[in-house]
N, CA, C and O atoms as a GROMACS GRO file, in nm:
protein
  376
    1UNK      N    1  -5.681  -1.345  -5.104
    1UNK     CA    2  -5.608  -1.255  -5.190
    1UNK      C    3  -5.626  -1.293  -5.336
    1UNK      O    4  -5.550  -1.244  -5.420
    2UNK      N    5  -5.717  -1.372  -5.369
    2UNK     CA    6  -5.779  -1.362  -5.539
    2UNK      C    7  -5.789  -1.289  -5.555
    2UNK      O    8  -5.861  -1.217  -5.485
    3UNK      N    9  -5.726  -1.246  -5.663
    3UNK     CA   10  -5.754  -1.190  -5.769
    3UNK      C   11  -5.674  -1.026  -5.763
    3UNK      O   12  -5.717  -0.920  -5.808
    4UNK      N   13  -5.594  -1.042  -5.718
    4UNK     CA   14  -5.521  -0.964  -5.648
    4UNK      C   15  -5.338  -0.980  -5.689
    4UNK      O   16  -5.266  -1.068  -5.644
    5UNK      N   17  -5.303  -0.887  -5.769
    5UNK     CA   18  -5.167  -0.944  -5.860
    5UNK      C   19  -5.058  -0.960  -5.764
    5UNK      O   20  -5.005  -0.858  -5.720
    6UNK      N   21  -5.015  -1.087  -5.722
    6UNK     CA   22  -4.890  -1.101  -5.611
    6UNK      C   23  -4.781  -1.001  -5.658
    6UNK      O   24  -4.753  -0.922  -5.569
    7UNK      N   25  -4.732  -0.989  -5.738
    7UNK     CA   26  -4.596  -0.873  -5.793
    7UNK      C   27  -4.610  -0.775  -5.722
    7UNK      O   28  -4.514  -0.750  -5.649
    8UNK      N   29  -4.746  -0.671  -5.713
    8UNK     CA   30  -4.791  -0.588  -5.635
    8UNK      C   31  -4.793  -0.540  -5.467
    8UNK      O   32  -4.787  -0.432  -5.410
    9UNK      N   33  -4.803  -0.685  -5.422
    9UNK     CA   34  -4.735  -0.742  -5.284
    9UNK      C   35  -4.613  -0.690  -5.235
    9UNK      O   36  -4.516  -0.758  -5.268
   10UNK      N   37  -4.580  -0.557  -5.141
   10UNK     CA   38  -4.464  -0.536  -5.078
   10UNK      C   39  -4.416  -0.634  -5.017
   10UNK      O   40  -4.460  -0.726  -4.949
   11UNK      N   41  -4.285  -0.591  -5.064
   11UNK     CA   42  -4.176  -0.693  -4.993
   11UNK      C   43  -4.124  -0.657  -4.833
   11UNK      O   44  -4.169  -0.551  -4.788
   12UNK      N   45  -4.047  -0.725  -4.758
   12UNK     CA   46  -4.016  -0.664  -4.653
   12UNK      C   47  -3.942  -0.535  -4.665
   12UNK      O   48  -3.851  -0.535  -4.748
   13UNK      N   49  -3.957  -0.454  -4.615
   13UNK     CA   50  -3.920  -0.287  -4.629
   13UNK      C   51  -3.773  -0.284  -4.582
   13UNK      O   52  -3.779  -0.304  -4.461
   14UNK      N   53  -3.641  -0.270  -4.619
   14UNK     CA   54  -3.511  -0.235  -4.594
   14UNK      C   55  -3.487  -0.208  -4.458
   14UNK      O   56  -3.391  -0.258  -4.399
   15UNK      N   57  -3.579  -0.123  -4.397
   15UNK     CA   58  -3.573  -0.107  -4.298
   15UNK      C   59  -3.594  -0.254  -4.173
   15UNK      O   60  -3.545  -0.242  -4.061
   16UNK      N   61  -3.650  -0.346  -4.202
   16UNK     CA   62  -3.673  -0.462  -4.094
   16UNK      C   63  -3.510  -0.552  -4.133
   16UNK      O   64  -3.451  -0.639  -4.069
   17UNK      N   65  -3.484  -0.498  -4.237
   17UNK     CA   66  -3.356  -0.628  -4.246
   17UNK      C   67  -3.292  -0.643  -4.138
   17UNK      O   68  -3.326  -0.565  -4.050
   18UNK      N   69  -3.189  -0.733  -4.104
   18UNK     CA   70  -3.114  -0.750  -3.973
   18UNK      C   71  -2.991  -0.623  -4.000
   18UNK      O   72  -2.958  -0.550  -3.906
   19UNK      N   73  -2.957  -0.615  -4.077
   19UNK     CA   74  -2.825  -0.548  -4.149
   19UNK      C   75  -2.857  -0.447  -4.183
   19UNK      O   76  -2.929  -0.476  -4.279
   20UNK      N   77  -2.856  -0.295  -4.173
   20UNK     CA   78  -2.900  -0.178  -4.247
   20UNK      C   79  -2.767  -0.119  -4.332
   20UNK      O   80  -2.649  -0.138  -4.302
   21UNK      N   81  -2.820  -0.043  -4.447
   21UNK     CA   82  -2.698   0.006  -4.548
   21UNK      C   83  -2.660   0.151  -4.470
   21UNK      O   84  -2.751   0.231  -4.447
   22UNK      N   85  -2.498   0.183  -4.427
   22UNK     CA   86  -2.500   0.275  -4.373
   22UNK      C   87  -2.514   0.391  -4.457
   22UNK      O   88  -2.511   0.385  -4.580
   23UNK      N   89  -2.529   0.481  -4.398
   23UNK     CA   90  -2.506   0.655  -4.479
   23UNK      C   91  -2.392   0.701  -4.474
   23UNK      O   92  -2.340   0.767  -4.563
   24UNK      N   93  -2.332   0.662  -4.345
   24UNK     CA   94  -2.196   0.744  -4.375
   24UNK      C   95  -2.084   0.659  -4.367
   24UNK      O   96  -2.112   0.542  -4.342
   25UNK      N   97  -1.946   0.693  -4.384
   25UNK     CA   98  -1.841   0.606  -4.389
   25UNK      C   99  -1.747   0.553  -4.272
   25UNK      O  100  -1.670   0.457  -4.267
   26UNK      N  101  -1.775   0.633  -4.197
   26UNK     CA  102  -1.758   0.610  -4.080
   26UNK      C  103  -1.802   0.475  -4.004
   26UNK      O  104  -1.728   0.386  -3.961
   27UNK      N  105  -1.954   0.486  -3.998
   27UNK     CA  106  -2.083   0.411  -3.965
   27UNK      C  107  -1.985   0.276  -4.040
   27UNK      O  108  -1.956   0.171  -3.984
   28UNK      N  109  -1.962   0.302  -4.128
   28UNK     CA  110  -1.968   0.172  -4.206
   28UNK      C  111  -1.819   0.101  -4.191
   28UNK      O  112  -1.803  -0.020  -4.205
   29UNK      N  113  -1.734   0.176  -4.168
   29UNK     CA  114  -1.572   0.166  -4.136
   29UNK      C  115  -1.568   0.050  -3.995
   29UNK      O  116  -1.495  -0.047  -3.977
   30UNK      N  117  -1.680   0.107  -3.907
   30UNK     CA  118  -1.656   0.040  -3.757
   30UNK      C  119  -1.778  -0.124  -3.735
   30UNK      O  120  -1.800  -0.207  -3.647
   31UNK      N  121  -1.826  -0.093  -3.873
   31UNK     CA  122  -1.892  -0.279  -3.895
   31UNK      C  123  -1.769  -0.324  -3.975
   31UNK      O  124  -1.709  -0.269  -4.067
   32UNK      N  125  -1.750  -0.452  -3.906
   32UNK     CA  126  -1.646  -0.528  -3.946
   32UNK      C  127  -1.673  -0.582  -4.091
   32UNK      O  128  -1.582  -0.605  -4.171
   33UNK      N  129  -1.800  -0.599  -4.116
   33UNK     CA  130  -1.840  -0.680  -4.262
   33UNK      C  131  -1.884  -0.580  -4.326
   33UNK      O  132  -1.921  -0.611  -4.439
   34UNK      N  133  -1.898  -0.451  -4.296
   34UNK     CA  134  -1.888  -0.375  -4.458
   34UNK      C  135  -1.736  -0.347  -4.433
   34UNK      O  136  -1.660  -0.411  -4.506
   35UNK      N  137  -1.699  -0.291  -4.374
   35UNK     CA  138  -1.526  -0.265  -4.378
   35UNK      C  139  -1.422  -0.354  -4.459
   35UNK      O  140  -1.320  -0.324  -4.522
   36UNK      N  141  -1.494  -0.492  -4.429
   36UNK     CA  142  -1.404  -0.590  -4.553
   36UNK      C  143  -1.467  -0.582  -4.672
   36UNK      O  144  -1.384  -0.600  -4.761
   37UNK      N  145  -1.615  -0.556  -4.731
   37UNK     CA  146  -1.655  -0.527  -4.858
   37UNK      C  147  -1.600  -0.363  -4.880
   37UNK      O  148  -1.598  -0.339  -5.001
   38UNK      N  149  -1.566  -0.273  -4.818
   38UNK     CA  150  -1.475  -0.167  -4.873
   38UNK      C  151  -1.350  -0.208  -4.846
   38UNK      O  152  -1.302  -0.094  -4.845
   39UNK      N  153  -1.266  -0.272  -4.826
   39UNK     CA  154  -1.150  -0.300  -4.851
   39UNK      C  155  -1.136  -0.380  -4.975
   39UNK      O  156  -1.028  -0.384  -5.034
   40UNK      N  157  -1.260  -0.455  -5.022
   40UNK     CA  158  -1.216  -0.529  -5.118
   40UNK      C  159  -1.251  -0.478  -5.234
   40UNK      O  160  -1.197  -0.523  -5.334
   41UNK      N  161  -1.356  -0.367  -5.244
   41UNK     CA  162  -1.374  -0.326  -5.353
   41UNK      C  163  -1.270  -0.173  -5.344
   41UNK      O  164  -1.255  -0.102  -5.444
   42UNK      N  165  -1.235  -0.155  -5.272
   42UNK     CA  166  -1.080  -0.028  -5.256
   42UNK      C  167  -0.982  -0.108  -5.316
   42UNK      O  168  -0.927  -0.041  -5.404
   43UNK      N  169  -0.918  -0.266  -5.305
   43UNK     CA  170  -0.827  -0.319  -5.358
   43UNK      C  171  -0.848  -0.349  -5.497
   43UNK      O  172  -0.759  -0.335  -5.581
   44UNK      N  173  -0.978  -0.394  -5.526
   44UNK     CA  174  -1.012  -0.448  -5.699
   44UNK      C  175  -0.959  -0.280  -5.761
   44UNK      O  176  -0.869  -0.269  -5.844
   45UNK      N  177  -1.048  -0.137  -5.692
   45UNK     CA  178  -0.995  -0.070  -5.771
   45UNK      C  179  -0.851  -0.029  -5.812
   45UNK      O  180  -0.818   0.014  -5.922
   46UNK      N  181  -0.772  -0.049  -5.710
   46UNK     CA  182  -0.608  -0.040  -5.708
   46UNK      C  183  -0.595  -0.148  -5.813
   46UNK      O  184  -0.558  -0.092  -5.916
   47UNK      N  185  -0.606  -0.261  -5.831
   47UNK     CA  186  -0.588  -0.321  -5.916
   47UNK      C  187  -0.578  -0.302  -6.032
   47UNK      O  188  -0.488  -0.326  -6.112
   48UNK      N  189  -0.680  -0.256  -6.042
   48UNK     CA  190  -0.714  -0.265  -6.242
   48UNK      C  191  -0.698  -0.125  -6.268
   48UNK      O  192  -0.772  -0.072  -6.351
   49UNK      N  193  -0.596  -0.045  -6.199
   49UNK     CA  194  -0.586   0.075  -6.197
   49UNK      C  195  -0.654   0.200  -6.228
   49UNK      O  196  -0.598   0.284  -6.298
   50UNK      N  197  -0.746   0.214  -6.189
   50UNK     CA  198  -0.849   0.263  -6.179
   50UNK      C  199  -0.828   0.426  -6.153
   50UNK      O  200  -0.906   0.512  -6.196
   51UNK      N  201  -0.746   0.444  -6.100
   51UNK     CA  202  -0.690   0.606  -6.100
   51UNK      C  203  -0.566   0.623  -6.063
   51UNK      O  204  -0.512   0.524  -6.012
   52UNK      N  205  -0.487   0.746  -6.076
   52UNK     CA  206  -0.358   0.733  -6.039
   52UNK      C  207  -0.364   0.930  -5.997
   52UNK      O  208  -0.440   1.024  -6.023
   53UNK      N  209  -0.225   0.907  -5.914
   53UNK     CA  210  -0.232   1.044  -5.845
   53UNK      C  211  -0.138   1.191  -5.910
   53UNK      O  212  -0.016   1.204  -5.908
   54UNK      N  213  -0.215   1.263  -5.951
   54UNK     CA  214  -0.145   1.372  -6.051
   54UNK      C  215  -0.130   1.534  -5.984
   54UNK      O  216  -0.208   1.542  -5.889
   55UNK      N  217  -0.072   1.632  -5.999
   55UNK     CA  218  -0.075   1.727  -5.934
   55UNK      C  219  -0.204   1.788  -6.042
   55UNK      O  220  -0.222   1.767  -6.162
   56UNK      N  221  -0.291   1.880  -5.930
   56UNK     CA  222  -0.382   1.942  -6.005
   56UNK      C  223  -0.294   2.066  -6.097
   56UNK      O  224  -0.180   2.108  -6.078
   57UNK      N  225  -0.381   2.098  -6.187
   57UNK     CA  226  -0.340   2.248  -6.293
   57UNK      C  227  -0.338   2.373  -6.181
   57UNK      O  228  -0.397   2.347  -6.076
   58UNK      N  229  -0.284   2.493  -6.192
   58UNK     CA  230  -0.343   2.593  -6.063
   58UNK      C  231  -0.473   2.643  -6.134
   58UNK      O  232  -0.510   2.674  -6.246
   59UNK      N  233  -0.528   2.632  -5.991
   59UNK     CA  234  -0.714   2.715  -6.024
   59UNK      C  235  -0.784   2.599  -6.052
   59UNK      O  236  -0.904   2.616  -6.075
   60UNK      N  237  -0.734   2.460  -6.056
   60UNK     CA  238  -0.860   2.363  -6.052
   60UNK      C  239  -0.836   2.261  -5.914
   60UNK      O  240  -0.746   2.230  -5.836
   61UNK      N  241  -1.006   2.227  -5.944
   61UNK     CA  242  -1.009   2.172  -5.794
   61UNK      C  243  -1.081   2.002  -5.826
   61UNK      O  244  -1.187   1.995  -5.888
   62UNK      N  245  -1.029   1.903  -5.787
   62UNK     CA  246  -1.104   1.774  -5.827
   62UNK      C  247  -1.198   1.741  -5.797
   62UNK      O  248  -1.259   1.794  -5.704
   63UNK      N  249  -1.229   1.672  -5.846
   63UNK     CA  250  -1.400   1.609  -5.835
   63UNK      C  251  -1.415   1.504  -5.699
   63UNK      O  252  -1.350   1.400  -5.689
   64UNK      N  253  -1.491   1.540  -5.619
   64UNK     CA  254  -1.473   1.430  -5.505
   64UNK      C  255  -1.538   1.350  -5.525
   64UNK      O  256  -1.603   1.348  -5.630
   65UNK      N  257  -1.544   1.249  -5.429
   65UNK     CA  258  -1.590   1.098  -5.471
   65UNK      C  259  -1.693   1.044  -5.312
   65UNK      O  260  -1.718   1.106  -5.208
   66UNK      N  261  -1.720   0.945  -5.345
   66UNK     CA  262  -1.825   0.930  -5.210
   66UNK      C  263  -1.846   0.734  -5.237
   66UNK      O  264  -1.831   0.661  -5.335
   67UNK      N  265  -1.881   0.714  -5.110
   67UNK     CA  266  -1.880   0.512  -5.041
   67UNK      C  267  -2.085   0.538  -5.139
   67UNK      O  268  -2.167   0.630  -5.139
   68UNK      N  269  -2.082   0.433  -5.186
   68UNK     CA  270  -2.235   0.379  -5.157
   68UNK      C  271  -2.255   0.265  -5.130
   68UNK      O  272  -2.209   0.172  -5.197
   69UNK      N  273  -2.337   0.249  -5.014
   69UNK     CA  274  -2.324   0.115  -4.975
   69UNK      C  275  -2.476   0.055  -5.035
   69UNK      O  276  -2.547   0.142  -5.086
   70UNK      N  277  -2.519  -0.052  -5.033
   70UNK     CA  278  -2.616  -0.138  -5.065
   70UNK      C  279  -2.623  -0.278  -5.027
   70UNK      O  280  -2.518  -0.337  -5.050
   71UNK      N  281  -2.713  -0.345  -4.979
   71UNK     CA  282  -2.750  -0.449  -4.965
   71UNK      C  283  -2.849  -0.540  -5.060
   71UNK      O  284  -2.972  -0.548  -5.049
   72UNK      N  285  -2.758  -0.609  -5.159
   72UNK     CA  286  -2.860  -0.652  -5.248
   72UNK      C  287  -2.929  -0.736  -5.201
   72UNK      O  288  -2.887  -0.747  -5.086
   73UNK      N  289  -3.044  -0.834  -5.222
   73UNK     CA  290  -3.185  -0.880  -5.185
   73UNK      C  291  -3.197  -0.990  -5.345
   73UNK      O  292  -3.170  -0.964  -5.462
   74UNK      N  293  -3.248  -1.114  -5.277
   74UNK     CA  294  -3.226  -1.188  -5.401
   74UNK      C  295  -3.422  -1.160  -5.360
   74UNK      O  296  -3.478  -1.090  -5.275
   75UNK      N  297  -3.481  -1.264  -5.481
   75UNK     CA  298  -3.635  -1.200  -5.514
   75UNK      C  299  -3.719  -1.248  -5.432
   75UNK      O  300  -3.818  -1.298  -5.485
   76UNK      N  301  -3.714  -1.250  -5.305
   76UNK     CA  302  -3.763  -1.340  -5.223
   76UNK      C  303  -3.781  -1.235  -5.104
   76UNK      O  304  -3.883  -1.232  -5.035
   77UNK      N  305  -3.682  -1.156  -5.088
   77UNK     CA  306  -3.639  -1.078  -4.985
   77UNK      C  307  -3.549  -1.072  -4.868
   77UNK      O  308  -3.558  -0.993  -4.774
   78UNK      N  309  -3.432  -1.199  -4.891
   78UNK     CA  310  -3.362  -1.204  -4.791
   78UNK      C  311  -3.212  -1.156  -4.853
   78UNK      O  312  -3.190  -1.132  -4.972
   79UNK      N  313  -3.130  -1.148  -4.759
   79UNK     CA  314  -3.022  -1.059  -4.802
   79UNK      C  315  -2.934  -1.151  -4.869
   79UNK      O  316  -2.919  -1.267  -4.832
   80UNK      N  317  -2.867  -1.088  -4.987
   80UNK     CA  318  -2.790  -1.169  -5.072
   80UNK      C  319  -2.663  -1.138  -5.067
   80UNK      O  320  -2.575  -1.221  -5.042
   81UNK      N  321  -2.645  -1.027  -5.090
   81UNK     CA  322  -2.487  -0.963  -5.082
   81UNK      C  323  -2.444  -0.827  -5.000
   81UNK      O  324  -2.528  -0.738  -5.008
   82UNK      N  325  -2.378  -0.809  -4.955
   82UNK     CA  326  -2.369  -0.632  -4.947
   82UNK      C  327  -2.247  -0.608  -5.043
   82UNK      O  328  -2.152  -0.683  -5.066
   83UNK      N  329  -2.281  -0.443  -5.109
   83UNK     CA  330  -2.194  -0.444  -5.229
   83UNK      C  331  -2.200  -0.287  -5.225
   83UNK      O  332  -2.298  -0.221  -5.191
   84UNK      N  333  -2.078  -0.238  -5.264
   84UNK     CA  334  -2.003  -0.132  -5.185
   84UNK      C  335  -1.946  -0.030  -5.320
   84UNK      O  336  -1.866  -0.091  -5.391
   85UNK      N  337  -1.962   0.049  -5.345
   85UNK     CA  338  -1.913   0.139  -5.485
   85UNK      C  339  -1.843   0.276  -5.439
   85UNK      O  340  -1.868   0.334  -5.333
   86UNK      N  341  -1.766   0.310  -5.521
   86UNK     CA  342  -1.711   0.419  -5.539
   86UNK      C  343  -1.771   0.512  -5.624
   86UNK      O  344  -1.775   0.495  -5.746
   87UNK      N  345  -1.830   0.634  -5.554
   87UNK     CA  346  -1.905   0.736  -5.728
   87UNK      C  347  -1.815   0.811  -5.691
   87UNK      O  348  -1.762   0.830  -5.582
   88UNK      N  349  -1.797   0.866  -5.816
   88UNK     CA  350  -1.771   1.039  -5.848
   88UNK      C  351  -1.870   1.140  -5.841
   88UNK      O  352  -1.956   1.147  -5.929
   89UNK      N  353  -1.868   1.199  -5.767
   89UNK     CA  354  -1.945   1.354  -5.737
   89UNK      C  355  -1.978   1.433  -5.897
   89UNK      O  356  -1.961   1.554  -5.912
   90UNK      N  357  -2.014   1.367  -5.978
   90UNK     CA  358  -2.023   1.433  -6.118
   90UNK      C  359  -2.093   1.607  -6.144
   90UNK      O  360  -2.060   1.696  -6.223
   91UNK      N  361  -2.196   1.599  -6.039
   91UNK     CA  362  -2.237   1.669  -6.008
   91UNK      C  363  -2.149   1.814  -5.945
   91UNK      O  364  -2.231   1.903  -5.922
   92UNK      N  365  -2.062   1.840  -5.925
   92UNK     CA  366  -1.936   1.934  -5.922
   92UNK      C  367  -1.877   1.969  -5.986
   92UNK      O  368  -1.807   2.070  -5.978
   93UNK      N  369  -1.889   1.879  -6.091
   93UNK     CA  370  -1.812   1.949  -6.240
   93UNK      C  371  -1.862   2.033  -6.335
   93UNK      O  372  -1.970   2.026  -6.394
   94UNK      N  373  -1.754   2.130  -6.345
   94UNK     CA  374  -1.803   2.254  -6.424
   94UNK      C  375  -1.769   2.226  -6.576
   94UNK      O  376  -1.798   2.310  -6.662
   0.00000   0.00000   0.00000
């Protein structure tokens, strides 16, 4: 492999990991170890108060929100963390 730029070199593909990132929330509710990384990043957000609950205006409708899950990878390719976010559906807003 001279001469041949290692960086270029695929890494193991997401797919062989032992652990896969789920798609849905469900999927991810009934693994015990993402279920505690969404509980803990559900509690940090309660914490630092992060939203609070208001009656909508009439005629508007809120912005929904959605789990992303991820498995970060330190540079080597083995699994480092799984790490769990809350988005907003931004994309719905008018």
């Amino acid at each position: 492999m001279s001469g041949i730029d290692k960086s270029f070199i695929p890494r193991v593909p997401t797919a062989l990991l032992a652990q896969s990132e789920p798609t849905f929330v469900k999927t991810a509710l009934s693994d015990p170890l993402w279920f505690q990384v969404m509980q803990e990043e559900y509690n940090a957000l309660i914490q630092l108060g992060t939203w609070f609950v208001v009656d909508l205006p009439p005629g508007k409708q809120a912005i929904g929100c959605k789990w992303v899950f991820r498995i970060k990878e330190n540079p080597n390719g083995t699994e480092n963390r799984y790490k769990v976010r809350v988005v907003a559906k931004g994309f719905h807003q008018k």
